[in-house]
C-alpha positions in Angstrom: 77.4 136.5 61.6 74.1 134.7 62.2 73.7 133.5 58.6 77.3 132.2 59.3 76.7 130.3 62.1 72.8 129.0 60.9 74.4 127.6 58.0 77.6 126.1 60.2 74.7 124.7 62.4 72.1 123.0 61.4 69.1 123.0 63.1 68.5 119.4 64.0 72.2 119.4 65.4 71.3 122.9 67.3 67.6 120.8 68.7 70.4 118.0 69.9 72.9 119.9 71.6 69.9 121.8 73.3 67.9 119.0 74.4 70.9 117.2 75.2 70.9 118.1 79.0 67.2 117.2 79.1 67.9 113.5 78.2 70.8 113.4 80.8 68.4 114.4 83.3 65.8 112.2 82.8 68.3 109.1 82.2 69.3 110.6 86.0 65.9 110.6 87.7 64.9 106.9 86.2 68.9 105.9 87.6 67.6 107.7 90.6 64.2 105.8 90.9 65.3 102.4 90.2 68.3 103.1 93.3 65.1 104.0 95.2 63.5 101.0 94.7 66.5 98.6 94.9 67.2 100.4 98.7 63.6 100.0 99.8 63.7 96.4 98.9 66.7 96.2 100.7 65.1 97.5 103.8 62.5 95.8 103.7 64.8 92.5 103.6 67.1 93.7 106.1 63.8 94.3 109.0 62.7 91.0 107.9 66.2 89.4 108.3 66.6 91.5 111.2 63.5 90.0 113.1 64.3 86.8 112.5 68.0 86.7 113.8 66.4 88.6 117.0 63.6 85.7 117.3 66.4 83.0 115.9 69.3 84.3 118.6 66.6 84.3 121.6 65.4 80.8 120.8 69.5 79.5 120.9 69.7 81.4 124.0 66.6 79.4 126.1 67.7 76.1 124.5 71.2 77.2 125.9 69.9 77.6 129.2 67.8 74.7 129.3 69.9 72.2 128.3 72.6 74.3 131.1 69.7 73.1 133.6 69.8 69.6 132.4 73.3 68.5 132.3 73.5 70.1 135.7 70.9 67.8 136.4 72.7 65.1 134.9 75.8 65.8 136.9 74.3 65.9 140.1 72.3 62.9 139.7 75.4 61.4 138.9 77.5 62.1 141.8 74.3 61.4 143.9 74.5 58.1 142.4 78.2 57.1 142.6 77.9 58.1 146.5 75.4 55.7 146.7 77.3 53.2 144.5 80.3 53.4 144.3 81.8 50.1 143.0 78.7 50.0 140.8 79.7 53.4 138.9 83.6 52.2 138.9 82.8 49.0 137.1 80.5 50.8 134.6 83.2 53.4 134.0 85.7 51.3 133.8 83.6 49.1 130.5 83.1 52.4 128.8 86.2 52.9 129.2 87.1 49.9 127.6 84.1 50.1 125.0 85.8 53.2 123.4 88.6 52.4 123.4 87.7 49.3 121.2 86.1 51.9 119.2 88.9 53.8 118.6 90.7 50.8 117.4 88.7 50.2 114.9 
């Protein structure tokens, strides 16, 4: 029976078919090496982006609040200075009013 199957078989295809998982498992590990490195990248990328949203979203949130502060500013000197001047702010309205609307004409 062995003769039988040594001659069915030959030994180069027996060396294949044995070796055969080997070479699966090393295509595996390389697959698993280059994943690896392609999520370590991405981590690395990902902090990176990470810190600068974080430095990014705190920046927009002081210019928020600062420019809050400002046109609050602006409103109250406003009003402060149509109590004062009333017919003064009217008039000055009244030709931006007009101003714009020329604009929009246009």
């Amino acid at each position: 029976m062995t003769t039988y199957l040594q001659s069915w078989m030959s030994k180069h295809t027996f060396i294949g078919t044995r070796d055969h998982p080997l070479y699966r498992m090393s295509v595996f590990e390389v697959t698993n090496e280059k994943l690896a490195s392609v999520n370590r990248i991405s981590e690395r990328s990902y902090f990176n982006t990470s810190v600068e949203l974080r430095q990014t979203t705190k920046t927009l949130v002081t210019m928020k609040k600062e420019l809050d502060s400002i046109f609050r500013r602006i409103r109250s000197l406003k009003s402060a200075v149509a109590s004062q001047y009333p017919e003064a702010c009217s008039q000055a309205l009244e030709q931006l009013h007009s101003e714009a609307t020329l604009q929009d004409e246009d």
